[in-house]
C-alpha positions as protocol buffer text, in pm:
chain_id: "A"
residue {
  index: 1
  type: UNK
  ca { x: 2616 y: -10603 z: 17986 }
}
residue {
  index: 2
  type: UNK
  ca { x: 2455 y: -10710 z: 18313 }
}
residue {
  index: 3
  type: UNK
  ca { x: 2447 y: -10463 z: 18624 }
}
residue {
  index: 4
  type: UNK
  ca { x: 2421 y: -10545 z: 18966 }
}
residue {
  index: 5
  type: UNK
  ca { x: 2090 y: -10289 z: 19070 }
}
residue {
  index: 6
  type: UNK
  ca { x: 2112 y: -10143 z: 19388 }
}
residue {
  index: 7
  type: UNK
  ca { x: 1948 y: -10345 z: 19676 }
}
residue {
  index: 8
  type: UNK
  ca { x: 1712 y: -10115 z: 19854 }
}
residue {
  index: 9
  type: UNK
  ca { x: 1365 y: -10153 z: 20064 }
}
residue {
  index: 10
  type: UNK
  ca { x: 1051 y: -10200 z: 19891 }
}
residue {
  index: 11
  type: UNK
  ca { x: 931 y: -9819 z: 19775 }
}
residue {
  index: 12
  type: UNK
  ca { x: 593 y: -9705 z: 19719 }
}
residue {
  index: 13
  type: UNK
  ca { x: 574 y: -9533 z: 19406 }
}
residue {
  index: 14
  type: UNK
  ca { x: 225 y: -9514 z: 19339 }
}
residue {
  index: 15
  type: UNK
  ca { x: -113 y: -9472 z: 19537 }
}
residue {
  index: 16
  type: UNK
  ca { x: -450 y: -9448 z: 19347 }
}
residue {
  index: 17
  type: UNK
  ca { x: -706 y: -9211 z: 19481 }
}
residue {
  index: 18
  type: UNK
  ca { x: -519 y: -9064 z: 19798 }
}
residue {
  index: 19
  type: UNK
  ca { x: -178 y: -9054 z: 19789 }
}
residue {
  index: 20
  type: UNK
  ca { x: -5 y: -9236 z: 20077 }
}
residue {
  index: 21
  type: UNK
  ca { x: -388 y: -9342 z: 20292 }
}
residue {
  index: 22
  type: UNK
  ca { x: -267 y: -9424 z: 20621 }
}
residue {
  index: 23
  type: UNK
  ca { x: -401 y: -9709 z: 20865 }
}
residue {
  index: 24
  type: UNK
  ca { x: -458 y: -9720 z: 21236 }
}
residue {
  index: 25
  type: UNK
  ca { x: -124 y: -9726 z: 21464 }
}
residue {
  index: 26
  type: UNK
  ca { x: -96 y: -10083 z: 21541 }
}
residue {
  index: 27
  type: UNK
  ca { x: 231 y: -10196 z: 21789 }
}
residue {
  index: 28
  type: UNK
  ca { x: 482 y: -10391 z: 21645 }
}
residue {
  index: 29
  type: UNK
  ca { x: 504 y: -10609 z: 22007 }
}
residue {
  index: 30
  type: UNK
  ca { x: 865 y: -10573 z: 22022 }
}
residue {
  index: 31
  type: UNK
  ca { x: 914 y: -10703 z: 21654 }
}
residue {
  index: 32
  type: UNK
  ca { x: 1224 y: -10592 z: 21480 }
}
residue {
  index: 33
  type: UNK
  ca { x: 1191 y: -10434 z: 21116 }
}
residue {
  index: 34
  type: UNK
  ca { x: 1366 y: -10177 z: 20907 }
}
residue {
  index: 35
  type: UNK
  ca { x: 1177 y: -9890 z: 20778 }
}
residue {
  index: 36
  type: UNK
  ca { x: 932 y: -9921 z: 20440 }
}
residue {
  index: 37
  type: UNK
  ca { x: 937 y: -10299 z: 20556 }
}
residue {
  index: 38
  type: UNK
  ca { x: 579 y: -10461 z: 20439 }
}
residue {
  index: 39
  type: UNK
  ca { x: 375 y: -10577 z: 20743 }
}
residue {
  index: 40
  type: UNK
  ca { x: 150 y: -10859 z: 20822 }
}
residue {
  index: 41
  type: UNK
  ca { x: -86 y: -10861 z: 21119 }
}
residue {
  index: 42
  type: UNK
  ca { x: -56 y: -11144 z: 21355 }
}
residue {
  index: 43
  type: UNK
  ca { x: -288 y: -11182 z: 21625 }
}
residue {
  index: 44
  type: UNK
  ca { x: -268 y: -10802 z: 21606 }
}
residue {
  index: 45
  type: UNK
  ca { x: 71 y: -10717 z: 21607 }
}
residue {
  index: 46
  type: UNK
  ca { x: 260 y: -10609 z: 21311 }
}
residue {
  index: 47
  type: UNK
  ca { x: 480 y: -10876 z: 21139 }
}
residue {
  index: 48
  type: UNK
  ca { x: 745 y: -10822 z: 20914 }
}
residue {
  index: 49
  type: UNK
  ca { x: 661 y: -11067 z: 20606 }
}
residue {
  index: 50
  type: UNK
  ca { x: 847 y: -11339 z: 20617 }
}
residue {
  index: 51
  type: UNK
  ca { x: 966 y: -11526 z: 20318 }
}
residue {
  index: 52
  type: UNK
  ca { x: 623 y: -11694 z: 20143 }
}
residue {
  index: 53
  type: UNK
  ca { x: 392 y: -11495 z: 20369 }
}
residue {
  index: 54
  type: UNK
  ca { x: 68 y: -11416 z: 20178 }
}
residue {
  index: 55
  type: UNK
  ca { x: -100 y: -11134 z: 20331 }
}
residue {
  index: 56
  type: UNK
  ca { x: -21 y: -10790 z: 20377 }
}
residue {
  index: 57
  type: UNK
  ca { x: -149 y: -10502 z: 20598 }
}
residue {
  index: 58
  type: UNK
  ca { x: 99 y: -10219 z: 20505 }
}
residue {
  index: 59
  type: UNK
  ca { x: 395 y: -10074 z: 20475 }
}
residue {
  index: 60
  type: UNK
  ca { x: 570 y: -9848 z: 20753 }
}
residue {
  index: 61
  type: UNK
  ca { x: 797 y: -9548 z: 20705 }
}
residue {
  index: 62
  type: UNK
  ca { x: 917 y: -9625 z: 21046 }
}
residue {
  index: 63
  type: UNK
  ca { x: 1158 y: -9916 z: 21172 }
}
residue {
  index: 64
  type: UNK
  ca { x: 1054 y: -10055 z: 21465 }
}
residue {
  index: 65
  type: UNK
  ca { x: 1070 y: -9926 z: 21804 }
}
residue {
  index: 66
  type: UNK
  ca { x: 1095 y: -10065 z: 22150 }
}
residue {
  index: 67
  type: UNK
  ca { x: 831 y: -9942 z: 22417 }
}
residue {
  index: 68
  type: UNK
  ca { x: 1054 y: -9678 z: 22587 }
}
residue {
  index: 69
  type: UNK
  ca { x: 1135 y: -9512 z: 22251 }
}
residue {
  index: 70
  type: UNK
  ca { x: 1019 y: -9120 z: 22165 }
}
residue {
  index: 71
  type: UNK
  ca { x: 804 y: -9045 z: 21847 }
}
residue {
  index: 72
  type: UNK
  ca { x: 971 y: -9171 z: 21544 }
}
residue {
  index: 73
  type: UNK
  ca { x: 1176 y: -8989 z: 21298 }
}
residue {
  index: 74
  type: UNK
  ca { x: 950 y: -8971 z: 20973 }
}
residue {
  index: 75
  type: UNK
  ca { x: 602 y: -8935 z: 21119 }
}
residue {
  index: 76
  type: UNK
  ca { x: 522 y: -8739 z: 21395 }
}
residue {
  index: 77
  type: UNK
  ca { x: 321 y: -8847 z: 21712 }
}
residue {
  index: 78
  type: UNK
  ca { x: 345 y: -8789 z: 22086 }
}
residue {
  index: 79
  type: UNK
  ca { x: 627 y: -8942 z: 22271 }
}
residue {
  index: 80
  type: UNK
  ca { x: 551 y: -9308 z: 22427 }
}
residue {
  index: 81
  type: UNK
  ca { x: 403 y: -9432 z: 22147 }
}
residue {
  index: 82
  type: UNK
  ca { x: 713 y: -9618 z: 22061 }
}
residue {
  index: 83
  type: UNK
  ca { x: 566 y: -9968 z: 21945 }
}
residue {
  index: 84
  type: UNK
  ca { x: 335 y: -9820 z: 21774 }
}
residue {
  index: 85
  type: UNK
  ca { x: 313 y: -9738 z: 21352 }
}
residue {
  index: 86
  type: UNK
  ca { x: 100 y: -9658 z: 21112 }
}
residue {
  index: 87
  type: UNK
  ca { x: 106 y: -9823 z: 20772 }
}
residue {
  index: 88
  type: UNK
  ca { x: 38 y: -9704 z: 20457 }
}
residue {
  index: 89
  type: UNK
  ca { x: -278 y: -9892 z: 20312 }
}
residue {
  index: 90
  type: UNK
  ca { x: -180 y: -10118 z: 20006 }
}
residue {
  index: 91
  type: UNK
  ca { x: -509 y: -10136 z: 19858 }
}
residue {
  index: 92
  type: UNK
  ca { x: -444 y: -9953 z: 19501 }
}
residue {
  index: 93
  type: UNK
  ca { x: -76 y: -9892 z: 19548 }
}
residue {
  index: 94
  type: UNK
  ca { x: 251 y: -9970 z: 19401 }
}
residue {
  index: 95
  type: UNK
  ca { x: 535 y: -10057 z: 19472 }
}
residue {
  index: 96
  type: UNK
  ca { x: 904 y: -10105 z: 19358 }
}
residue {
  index: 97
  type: UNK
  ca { x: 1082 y: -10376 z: 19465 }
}
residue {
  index: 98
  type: UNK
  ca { x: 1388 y: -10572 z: 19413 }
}
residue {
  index: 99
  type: UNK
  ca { x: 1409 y: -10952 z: 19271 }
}
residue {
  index: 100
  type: UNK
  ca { x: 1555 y: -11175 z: 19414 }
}
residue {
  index: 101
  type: UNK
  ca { x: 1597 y: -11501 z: 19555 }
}
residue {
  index: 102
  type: UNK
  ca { x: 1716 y: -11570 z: 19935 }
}
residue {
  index: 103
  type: UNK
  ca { x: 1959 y: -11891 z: 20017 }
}
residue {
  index: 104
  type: UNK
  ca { x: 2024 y: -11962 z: 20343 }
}
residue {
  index: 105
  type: UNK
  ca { x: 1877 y: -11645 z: 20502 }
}
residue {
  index: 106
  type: UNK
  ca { x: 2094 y: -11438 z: 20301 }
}
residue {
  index: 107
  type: UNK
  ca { x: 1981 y: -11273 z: 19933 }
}
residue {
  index: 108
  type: UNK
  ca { x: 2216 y: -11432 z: 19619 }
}
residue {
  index: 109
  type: UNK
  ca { x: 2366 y: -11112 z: 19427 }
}
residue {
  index: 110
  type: UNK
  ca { x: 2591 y: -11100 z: 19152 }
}
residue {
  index: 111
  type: UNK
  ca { x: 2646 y: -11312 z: 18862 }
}
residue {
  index: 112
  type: UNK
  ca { x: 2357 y: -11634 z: 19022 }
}
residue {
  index: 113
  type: UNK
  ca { x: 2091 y: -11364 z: 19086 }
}
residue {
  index: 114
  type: UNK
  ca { x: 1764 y: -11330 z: 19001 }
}
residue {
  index: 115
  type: UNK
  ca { x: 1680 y: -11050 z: 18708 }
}
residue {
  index: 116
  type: UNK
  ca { x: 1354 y: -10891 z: 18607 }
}
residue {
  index: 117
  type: UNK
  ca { x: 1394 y: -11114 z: 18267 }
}
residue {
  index: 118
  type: UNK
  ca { x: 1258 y: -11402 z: 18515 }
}
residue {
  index: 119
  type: UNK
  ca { x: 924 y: -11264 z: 18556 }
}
residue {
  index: 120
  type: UNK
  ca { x: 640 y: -11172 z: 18317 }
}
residue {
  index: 121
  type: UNK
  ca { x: 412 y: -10874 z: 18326 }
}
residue {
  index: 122
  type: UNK
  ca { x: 76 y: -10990 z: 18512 }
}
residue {
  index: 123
  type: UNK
  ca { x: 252 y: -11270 z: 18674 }
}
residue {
  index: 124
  type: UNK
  ca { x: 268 y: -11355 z: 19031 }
}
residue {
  index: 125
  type: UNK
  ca { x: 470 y: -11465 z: 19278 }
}
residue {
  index: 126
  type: UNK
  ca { x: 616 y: -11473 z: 19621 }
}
residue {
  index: 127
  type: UNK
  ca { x: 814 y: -11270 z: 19881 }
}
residue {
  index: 128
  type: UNK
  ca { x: 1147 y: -11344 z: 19997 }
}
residue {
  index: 129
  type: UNK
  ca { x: 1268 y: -11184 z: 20355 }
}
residue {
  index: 130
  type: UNK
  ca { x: 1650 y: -11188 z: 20396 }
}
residue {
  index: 131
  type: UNK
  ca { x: 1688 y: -11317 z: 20753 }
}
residue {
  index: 132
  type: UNK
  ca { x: 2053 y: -11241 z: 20796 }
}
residue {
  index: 133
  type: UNK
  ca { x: 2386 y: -11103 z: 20708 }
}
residue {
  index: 134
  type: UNK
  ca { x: 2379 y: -10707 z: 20583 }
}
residue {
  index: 135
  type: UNK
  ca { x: 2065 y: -10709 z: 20416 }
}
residue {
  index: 136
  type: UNK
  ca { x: 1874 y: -10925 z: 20724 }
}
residue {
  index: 137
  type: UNK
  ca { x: 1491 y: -10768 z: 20702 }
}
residue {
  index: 138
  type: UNK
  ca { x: 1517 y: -10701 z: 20281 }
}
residue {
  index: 139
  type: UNK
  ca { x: 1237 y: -10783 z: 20044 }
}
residue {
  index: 140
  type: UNK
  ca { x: 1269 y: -10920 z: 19769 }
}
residue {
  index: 141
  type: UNK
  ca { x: 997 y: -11022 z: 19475 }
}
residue {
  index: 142
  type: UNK
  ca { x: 1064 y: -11401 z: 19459 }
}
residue {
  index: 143
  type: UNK
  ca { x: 1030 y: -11550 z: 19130 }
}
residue {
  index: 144
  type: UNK
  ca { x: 1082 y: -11878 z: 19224 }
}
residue {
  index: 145
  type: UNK
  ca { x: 803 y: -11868 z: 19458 }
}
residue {
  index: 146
  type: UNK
  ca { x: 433 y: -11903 z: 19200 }
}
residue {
  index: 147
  type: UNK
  ca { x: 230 y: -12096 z: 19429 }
}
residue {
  index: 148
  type: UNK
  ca { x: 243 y: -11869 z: 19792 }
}
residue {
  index: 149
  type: UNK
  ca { x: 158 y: -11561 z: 19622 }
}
residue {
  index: 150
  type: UNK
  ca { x: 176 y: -11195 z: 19706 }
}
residue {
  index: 151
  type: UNK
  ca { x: 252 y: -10975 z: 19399 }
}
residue {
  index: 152
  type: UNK
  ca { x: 129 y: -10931 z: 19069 }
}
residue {
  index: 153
  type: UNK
  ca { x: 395 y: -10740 z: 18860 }
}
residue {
  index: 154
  type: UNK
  ca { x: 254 y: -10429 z: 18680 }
}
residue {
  index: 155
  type: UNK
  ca { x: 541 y: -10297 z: 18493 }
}
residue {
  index: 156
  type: UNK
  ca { x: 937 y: -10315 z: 18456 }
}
residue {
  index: 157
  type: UNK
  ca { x: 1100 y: -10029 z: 18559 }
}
residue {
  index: 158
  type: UNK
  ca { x: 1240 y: -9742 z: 18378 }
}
residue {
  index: 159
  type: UNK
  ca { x: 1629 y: -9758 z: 18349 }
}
residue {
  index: 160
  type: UNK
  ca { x: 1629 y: -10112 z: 18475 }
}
residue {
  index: 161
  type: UNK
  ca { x: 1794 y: -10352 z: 18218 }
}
residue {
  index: 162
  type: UNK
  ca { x: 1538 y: -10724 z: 18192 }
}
residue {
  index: 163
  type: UNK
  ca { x: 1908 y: -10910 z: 18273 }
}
residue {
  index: 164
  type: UNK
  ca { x: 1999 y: -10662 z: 18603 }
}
residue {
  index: 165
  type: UNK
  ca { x: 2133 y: -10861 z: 18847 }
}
residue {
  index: 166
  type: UNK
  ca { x: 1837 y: -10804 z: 19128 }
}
residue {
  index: 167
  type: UNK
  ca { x: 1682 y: -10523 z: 18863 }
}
residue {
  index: 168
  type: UNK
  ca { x: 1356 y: -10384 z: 19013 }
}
residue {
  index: 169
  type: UNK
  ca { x: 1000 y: -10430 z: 18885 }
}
residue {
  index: 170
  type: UNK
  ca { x: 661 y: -10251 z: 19011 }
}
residue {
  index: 171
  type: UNK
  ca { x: 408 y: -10472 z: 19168 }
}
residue {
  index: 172
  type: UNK
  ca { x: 79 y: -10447 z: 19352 }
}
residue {
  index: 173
  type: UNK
  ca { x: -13 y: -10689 z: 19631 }
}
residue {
  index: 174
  type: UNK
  ca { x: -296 y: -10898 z: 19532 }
}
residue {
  index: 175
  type: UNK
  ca { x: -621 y: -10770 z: 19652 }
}
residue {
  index: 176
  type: UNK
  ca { x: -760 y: -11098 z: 19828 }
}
residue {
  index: 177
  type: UNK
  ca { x: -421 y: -11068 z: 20049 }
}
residue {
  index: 178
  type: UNK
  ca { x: -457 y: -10747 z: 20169 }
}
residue {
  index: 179
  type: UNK
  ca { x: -527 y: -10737 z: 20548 }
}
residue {
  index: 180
  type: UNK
  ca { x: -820 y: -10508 z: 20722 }
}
């Protein structure tokens, strides 16, 4: 029988090499994001992904911050460096992430959702950004979306039933949309 999967942020499970390499700080320019969002740069400022973005510079333990803020509460740094976050590098890593398909801003749950039965192993598709309502700044692995790319799906995930209503899968980001 079908389960509805717990919705939760993108997670990254597994880094090759070094666990966890982190990038430069970079300011998020007053952006608003929660924290483990995936980034994009634009015109140097971080970016959460929006829904068929295809590139990728990291992913940040930290929500965002406004420019008055104190050091953040999972990595510490000196105080006044609100805006600023450091990412953990993608290149090699993995995540787990939920599927789904966003409708309006908001992500479709339940009975109409997307399940990990709708992808394939070594397929790839697109992100989906929930804009609004209680899960406004969720990611989702779109499998609707096959032509704007950003994952490739390694592996289901243990525990998770192929007909979970939003189930989670691992993915990588596709190397050519990696960022830096």
């Amino acid at each position: 029988m079908p389960r509805q999967a717990p919705l939760l942020m993108p997670d990254l499970t597994r880094q090759f090499g070094n666990m966890n390499v982190m990038r430069p700080a970079v300011t998020d320019g007053s952006n608003t994001f929660r924290a483990y969002a995936l980034l994009s740069l634009v015109a140097g400022v971080l970016t959460l992904i929006p829904s068929d973005g295809v590139l990728c510079y990291g992913q940040t333990p930290d929500k965002s911050h406004t420019s008055t803020e104190g050091p953040p509460e999972i990595l510490p740094r000196p105080a006044g460096e609100g805006e600023n976050h450091y990412c953990f590098s993608p290149l090699d890593a993995q995540f787990e992430i939920n599927v789904g398909v966003v409708t309006a801003g908001v992500p479709v749950i339940g009975a109409s959702a997307a399940k990990p039965a709708d992808v394939v192993i070594g397929g790839v598709y697109g992100i989906a950004t929930a804009t609004s309502g209680q899960y406004s700044g969720f990611q989702f692995l779109d499998p609707t979306e096959t032509t704007a790319t950003l994952f490739s799906v390694v592996s289901f995930v243990d525990q998770v039933l192929s007909d979970d209503y939003n189930g989670r899968v691992r993915v990588k980001i596709i190397p050519s949309k990696i960022q830096g």
